[in-house]
KEMIVEX-574900 format. One record per residue (C-alpha): residue number from 1; residue in one letter; z, y negated, x negated. Coordinates in steps of 0.2 Angstrom, whole numbers, plus 2048, in hexadecimal, padded with zeros to 3 digits. Each point is the difference from the previous one (the first is absolute). Example, Ala and Ser with C-alpha at 12.3 -4.5 7.8 and 13.67 -1.06 7.14 Angstrom:
! KEMIVEX-574900
[1, "A", [827, 816, 7C2]],
[2, "S", [7FD, 7EF, 7FA]],
! end
This chain:
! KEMIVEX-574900
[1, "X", [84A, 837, 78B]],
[2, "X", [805, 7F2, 7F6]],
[3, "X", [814, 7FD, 808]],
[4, "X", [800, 7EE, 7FF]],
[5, "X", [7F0, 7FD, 80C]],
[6, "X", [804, 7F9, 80F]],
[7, "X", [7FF, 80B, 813]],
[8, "X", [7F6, 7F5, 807]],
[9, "X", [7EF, 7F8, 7FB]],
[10, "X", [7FA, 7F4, 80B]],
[11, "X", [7EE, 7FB, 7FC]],
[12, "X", [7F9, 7EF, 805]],
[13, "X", [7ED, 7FC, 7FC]],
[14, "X", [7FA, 7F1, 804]],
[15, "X", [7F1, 7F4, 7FE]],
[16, "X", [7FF, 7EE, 806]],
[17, "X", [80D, 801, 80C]],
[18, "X", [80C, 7F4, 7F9]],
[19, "X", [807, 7F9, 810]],
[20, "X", [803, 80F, 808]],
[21, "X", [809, 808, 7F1]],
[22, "X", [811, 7FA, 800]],
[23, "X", [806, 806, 811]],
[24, "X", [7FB, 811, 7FA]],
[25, "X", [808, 7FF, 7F1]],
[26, "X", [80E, 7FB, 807]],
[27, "X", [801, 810, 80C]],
[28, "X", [800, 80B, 7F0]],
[29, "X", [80E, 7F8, 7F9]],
[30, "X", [80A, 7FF, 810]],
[31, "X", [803, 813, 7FE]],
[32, "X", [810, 806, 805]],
[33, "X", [7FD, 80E, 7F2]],
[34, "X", [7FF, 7F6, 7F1]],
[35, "X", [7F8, 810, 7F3]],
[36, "X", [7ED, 7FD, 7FF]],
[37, "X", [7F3, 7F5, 7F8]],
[38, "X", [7F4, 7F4, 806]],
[39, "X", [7EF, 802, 7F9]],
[40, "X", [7F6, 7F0, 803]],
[41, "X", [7EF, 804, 7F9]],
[42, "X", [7F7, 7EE, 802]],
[43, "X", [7EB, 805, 7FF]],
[44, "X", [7FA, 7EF, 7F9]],
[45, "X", [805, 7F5, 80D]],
[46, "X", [7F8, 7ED, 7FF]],
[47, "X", [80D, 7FA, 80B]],
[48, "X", [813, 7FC, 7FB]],
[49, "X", [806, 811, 804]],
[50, "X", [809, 802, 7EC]],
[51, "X", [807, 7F0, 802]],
[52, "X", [809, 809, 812]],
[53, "X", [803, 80D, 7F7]],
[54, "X", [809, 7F8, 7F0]],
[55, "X", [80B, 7F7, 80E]],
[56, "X", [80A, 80F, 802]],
[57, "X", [80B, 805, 7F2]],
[58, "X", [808, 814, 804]],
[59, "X", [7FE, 80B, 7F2]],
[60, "X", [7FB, 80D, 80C]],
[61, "X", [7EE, 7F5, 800]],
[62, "X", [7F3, 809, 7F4]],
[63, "X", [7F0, 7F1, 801]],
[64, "X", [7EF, 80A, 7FB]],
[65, "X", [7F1, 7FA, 801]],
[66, "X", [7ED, 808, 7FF]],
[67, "X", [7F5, 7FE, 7F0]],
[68, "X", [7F3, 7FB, 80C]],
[69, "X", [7FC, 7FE, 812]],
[70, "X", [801, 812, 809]],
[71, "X", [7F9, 806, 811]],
[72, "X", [80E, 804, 80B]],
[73, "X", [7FF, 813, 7FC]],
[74, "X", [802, 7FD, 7EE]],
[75, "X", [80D, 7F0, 801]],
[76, "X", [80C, 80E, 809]],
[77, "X", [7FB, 80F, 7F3]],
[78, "X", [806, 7F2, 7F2]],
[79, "X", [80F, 7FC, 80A]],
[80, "X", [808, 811, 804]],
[81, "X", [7FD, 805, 7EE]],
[82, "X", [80D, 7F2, 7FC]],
[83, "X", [80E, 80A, 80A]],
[84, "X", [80E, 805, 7F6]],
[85, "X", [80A, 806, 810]],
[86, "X", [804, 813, 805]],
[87, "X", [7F9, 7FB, 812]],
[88, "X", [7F3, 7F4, 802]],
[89, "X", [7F8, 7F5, 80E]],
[90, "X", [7F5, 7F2, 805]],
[91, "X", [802, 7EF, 80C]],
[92, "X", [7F1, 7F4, 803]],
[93, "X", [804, 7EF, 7FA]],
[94, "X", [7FF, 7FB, 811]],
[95, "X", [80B, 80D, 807]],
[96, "X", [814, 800, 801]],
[97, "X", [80D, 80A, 7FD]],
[98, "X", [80D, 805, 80D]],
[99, "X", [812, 7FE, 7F3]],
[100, "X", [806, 811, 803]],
[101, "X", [7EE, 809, 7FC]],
[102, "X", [806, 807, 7F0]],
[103, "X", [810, 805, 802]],
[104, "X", [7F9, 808, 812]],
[105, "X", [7F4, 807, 7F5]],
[106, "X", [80D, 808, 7F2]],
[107, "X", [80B, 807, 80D]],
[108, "X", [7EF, 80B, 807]],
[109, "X", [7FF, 806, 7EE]],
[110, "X", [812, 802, 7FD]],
[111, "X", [801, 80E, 812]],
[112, "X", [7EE, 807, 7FA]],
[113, "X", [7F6, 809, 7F4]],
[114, "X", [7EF, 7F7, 800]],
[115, "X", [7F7, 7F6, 7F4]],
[116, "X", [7F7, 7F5, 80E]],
[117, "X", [809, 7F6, 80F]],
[118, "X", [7F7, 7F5, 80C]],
[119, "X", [803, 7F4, 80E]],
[120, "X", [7FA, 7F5, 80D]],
[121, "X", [7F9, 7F0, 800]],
[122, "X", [802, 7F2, 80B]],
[123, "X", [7F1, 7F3, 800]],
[124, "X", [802, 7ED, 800]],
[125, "X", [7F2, 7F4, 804]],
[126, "X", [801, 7EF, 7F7]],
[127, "X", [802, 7F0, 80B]],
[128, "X", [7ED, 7FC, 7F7]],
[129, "X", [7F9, 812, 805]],
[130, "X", [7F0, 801, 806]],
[131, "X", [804, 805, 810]],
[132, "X", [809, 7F4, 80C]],
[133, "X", [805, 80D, 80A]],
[134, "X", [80B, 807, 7F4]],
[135, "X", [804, 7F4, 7F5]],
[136, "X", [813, 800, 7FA]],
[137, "X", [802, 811, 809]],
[138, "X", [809, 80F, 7FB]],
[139, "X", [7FA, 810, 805]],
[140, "X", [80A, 811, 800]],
[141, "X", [7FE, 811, 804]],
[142, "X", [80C, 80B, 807]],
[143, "X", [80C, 808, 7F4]],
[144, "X", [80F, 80B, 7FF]],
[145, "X", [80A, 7FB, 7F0]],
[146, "X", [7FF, 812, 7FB]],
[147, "X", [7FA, 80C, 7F2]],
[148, "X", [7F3, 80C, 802]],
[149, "X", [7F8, 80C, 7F2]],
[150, "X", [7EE, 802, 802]],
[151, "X", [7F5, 80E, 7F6]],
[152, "X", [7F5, 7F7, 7F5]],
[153, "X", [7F1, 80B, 804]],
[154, "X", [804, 7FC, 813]],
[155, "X", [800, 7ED, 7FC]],
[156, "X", [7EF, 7FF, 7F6]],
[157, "X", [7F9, 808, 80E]],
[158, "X", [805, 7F7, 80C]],
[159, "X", [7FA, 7EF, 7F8]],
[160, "X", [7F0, 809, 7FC]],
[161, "X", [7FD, 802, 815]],
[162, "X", [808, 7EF, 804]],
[163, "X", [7F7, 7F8, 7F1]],
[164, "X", [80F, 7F6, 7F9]],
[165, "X", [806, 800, 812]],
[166, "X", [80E, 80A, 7FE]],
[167, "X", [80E, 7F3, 7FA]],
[168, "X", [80D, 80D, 7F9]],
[169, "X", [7F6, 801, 7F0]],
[170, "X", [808, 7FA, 7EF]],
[171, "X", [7F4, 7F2, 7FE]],
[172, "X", [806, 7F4, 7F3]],
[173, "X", [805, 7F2, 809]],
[174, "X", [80E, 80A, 809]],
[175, "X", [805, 80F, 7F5]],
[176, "X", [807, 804, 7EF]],
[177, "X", [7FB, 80E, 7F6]],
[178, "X", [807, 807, 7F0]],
[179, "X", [7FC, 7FD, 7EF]],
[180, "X", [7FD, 811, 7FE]],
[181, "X", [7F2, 803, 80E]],
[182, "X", [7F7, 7F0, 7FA]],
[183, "X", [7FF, 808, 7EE]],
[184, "X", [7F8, 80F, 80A]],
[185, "X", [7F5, 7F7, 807]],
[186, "X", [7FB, 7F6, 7EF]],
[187, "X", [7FD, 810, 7F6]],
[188, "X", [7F6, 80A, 80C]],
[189, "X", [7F4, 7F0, 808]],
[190, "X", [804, 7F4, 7F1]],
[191, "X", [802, 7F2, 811]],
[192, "X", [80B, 7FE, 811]],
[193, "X", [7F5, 7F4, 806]],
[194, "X", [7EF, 801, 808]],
[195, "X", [7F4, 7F5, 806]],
[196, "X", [7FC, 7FA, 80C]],
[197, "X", [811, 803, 80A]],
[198, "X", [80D, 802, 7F1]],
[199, "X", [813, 802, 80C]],
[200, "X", [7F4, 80E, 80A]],
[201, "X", [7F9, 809, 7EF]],
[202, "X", [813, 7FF, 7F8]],
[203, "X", [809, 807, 80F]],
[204, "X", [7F4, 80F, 800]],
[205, "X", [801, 804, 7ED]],
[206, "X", [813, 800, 800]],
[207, "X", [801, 809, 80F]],
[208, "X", [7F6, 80D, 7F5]],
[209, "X", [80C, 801, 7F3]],
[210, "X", [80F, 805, 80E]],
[211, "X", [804, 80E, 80D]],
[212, "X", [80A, 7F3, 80C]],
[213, "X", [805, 7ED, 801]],
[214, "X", [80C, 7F8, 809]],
[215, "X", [7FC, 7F3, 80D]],
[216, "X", [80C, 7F3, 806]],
[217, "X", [7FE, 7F9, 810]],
[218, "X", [807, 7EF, 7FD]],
[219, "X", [7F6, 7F2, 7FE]],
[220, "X", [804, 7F7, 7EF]],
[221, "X", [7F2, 7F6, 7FB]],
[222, "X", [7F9, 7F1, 80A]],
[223, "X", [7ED, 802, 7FB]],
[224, "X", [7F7, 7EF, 801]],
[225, "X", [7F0, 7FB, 806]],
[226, "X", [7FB, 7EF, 7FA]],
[227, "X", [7EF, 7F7, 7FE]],
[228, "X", [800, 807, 7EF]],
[229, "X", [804, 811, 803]],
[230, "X", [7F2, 80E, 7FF]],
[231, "X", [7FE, 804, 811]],
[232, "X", [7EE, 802, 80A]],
[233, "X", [803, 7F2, 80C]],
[234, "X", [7FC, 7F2, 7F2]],
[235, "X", [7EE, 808, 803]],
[236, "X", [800, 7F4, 812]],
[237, "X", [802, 7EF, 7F9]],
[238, "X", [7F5, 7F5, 7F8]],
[239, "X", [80A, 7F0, 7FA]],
[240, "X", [7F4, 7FC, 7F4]],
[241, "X", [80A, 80B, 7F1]],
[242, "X", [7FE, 812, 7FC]],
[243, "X", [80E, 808, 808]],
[244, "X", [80C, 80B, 7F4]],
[245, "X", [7F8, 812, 80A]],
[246, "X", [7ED, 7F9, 7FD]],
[247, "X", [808, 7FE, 7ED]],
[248, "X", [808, 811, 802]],
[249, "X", [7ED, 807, 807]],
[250, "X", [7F8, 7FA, 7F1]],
[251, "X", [80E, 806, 7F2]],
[252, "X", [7FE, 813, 80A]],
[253, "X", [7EC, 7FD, 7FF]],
[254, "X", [801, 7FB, 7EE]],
[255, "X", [80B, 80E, 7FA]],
[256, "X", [7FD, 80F, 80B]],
[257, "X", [7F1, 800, 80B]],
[258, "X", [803, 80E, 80F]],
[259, "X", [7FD, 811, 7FB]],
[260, "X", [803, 80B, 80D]],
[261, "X", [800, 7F4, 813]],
[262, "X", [7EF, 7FE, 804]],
[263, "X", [804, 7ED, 807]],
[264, "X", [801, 7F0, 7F4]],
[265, "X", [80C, 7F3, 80A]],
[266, "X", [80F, 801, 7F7]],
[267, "X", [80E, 801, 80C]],
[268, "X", [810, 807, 803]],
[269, "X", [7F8, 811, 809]],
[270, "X", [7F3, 801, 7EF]],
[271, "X", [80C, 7FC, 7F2]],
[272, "X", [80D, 80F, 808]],
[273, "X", [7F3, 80D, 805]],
[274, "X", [7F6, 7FD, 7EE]],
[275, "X", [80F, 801, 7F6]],
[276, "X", [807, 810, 80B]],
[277, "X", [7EF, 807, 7FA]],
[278, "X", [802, 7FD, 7EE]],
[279, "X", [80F, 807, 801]],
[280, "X", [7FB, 80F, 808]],
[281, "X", [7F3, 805, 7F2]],
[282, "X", [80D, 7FA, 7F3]],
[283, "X", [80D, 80D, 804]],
[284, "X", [7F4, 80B, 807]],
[285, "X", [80A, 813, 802]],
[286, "X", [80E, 7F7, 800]],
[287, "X", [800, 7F8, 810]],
[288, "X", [7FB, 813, 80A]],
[289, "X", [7F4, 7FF, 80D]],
[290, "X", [800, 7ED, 807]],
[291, "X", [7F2, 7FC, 80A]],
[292, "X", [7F9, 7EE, 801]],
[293, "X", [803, 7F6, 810]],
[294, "X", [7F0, 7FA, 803]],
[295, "X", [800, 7FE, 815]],
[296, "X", [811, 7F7, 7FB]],
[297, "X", [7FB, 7F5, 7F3]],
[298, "X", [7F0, 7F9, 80A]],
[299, "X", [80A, 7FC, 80E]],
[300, "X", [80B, 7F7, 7F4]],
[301, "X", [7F1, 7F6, 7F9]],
[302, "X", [7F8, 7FB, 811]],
[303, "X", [810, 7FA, 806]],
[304, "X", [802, 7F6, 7F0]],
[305, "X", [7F2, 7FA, 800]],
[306, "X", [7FE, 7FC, 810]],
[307, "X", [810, 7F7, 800]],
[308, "X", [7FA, 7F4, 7F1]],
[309, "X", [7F1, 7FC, 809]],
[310, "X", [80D, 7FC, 810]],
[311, "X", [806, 7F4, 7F5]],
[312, "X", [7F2, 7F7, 7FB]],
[313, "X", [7F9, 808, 7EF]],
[314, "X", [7ED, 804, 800]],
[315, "X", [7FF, 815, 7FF]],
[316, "X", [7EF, 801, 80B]],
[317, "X", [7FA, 807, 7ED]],
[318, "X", [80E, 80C, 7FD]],
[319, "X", [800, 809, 813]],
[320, "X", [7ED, 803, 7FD]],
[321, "X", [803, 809, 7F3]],
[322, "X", [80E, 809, 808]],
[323, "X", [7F4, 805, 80F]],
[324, "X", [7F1, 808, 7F2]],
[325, "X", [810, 80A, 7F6]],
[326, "X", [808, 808, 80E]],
[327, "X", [7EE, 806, 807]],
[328, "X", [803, 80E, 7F2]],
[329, "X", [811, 803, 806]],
[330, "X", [803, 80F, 80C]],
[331, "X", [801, 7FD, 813]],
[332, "X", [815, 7FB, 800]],
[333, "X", [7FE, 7F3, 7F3]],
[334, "X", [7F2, 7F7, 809]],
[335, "X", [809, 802, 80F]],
[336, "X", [812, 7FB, 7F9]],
[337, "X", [7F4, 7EE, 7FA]],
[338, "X", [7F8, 800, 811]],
[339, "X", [812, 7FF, 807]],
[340, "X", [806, 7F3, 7F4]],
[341, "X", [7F3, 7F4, 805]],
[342, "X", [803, 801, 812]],
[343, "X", [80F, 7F9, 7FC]],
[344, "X", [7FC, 7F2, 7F9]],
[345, "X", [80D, 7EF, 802]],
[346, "X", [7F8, 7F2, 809]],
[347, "X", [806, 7ED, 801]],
[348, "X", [80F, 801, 80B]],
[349, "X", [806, 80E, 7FB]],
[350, "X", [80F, 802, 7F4]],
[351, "X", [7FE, 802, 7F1]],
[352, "X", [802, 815, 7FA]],
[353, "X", [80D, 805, 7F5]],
[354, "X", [800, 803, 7EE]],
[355, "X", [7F4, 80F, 7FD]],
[356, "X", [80C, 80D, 7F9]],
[357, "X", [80C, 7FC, 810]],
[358, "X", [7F2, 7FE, 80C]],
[359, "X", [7F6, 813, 7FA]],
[360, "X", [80F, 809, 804]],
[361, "X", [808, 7F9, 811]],
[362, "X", [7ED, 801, 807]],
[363, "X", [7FA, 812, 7FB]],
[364, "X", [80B, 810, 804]],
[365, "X", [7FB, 808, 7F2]],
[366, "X", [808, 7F5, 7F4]],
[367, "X", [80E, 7FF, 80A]],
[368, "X", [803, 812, 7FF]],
[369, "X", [7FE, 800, 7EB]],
[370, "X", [80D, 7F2, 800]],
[371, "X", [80C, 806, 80C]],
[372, "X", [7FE, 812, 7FA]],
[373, "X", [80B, 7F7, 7EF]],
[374, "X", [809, 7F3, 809]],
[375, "X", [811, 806, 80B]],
[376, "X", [7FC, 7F1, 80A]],
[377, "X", [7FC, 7FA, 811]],
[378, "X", [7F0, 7F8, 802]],
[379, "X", [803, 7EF, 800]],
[380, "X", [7F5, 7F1, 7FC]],
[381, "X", [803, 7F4, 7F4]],
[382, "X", [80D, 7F1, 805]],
[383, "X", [7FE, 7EE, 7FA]],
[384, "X", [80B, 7F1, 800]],
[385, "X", [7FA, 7ED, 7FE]],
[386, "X", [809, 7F7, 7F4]],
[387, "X", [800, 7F0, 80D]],
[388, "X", [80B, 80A, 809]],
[389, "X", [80B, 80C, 7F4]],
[390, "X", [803, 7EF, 7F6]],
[391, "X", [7F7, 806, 7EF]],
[392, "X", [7F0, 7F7, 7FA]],
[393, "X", [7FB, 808, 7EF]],
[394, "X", [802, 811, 7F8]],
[395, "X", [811, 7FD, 7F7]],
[396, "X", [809, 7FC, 812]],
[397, "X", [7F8, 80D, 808]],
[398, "X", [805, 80B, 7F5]],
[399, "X", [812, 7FD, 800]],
[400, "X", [7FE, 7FF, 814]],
[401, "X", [7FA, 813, 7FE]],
[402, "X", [80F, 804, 7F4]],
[403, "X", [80C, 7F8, 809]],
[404, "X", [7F8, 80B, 810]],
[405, "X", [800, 80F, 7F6]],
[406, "X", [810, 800, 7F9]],
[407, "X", [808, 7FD, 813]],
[408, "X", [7F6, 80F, 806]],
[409, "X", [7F1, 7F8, 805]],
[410, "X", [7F8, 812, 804]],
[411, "X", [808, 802, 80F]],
[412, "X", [7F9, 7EF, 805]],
[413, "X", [7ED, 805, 7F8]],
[414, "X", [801, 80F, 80E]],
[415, "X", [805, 7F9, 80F]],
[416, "X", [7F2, 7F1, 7FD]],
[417, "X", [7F4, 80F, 7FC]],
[418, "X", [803, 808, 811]],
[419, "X", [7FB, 7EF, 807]],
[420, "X", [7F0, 7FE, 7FA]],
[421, "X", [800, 7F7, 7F0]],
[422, "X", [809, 7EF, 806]],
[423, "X", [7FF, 7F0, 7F5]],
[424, "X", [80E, 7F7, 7FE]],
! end
């Protein structure tokens, strides 16, 4: 390995996101380890984003940019493969990164032999999300601020029967894995990413290459969730635009129609479970014996579904279909869908959780998967209003959480836990 690359590659891509960029370049360059890169790989923006980024002057800076306008697999396949760094990792250019991530991070690698590390995430809601309810909210999950080394085989299991539930996984946005493993990767499958859910196909392909990984119950990344982030719940508003996940529906239509999901909206279930399938025929042997989630999976997509419709987007089409599919489906999927439905939200109810969140806290059986991995209590998520914690976007609640952190917060994390899930 060339000796002069840097530890850390932190890659960046981005696409039209100007006014969001700097704060999270600024969270990169805030590290209090100062040996890594940052590779900003700009996919043809038509906005001012090169202009933000030509306003920052560190060397440790590397600007590409696409030939050409790529789907989101492909613009993050052209950005890893500008990583020089010995470990590398991902943020979201609306995303922000706690200041003591990487040298957190190094410290993980310098106690264990591992080539992947992982952590948790904390999720922000921007003051313009979608969602009144949660707007300028940040929601964490329990942790422990320790180290726990997990087989890999156990862990691509165990996402396999949560389907992408199982939040120890080394996705990209909150792992690093080394240069080495990603070569691996490269010359067996000649990609990392896969459509339609490429942070779901990467963290099962590495976790291929490995016999362990190391998971670091901390949460270091704030991950963002803005009106231009690809998440399902852009389905549910018609402000006369095309909403960034509708855009995000047609790029995965136009470049990879489903294969192996017998189901055509394109949602956070779909993307996971179709990509969890290629990836099952691609390693083939290599994964053992996994069986497919299917009672799991259509209990995920009713619920979605039936959650965007909550909202107000027009699915009447999409749970027909559902109702002729699952006809051909043995007796516990149809009654796993049958279940769903009944619980279906009506006006004056709040508002369900997050999918992932929601799958597990309501059915034992994911409960047990997770907690099979995770030497924690079962406690629910707690969330903190930025009214009242005195933060108002992701950058101040960011250094609310590391200032939290670093005067050990996880003590305060449990006792709210034991409560219920308080806001604050």
């Amino acid at each position: 390995m060339n000796v002069t690359a840097p530890f850390f590659s932190v890659v960046l891509p981005t696409r039209n996101r100007a006014k969001l960029l700097p704060t999270a370049i600024q969270s990169i360059l805030n590290q209090t380890f100062g040996d890594f890169e940052l590779v900003l790989s700009n996919n043809c923006s038509e906005d001012e984003t090169e202009t933000v980024v030509r306003s920052f002057t560190d060397p440790r800076i590397r600007y590409v940019t696409t030939p050409q306008a790529f789907s989101m697999t492909e613009s993050w396949e052209f950005a890893l493969r500008e990583a020089k760094g010995q470990f590398i990792g991902f943020i979201s250019d609306d995303d922000f990164l706690l200041p003591s991530t990487l040298e957190r991070v190094a410290q993980v690698l310098n106690q264990h032999q591992t080539e992947i590390v992982s952590w948790e995430l904390a999720d922000y809601f921007y003051p313009e999300w979608y969602l009144e309810e949660t707007q300028n909210h940040l929601r964490l999950r329990p942790f422990t601020g320790q180290t726990y080394e997990v087989p890999a085989l156990e862990g691509i299991h165990s996402y396999f029967q949560t389907l992408g539930g199982y939040l120890w996984a080394p996705r990209m946005l909150q792992s690093v894995v080394s240069r080495a493993c990603v070569e691996r990767v490269l010359a067996r499958y000649q990609r990392v990413f896969m459509p339609p859910a490429p942070d779901s196909a990467a963290a099962m392909l590495l976790l291929g290459e490995v016999d362990h990984f190391v998971h670091l119950n901390l949460p270091l990344l704030v991950y963002g969730h803005s009106r231009t982030s690809n998440r399902p719940v852009g389905l549910c508003f018609d402000s006369g635009q095309t909403s960034n996940w509708e855009a995000y529906m047609a790029d995965v239509r136009k470049n990879s129609q489903f294969q192996f999901v017998p189901v055509s909206a394109v949602t956070w279930s779909s993307s996971v479970a179709e990509t969890l399938l290629r990836v099952k025929a691609t390693l083939g042997e290599r994964l053992g014996e996994i069986p497919f989630n299917w009672e799991g999976f259509f209990r995920a997509y009713t619920s979605e579904l039936l959650e965007l419709q909550w909202r107000g987007a027009a699915l009447e089409p999409f749970l027909g279909e559902l109702e002729k599919v699952v006809a051909d489906f043995p007796e516990p999927v149809r009654q796993g869908v049958a279940e769903s439905l009944s619980l279906k939200p009506t006006l004056g109810q709040p508002a369900p959780r997050t999918l992932a969140r929601k799958l597990i806290d309501h059915f034992e059986i994911f409960q047990d998967l997770e907690n099979s991995l995770r030497p924690i209590p079962k406690l629910g998520p707690v969330e903190f209003a930025g009214k009242t914690a005195g933060f108002n976007h992701i950058e101040a609640a960011g250094a609310w959480l590391h200032h939290r952190i670093d005067r050990g917060f996880r003590k305060i994390m449990k006792a709210q836990g034991r409560q219920g899930g308080n806001k604050s």
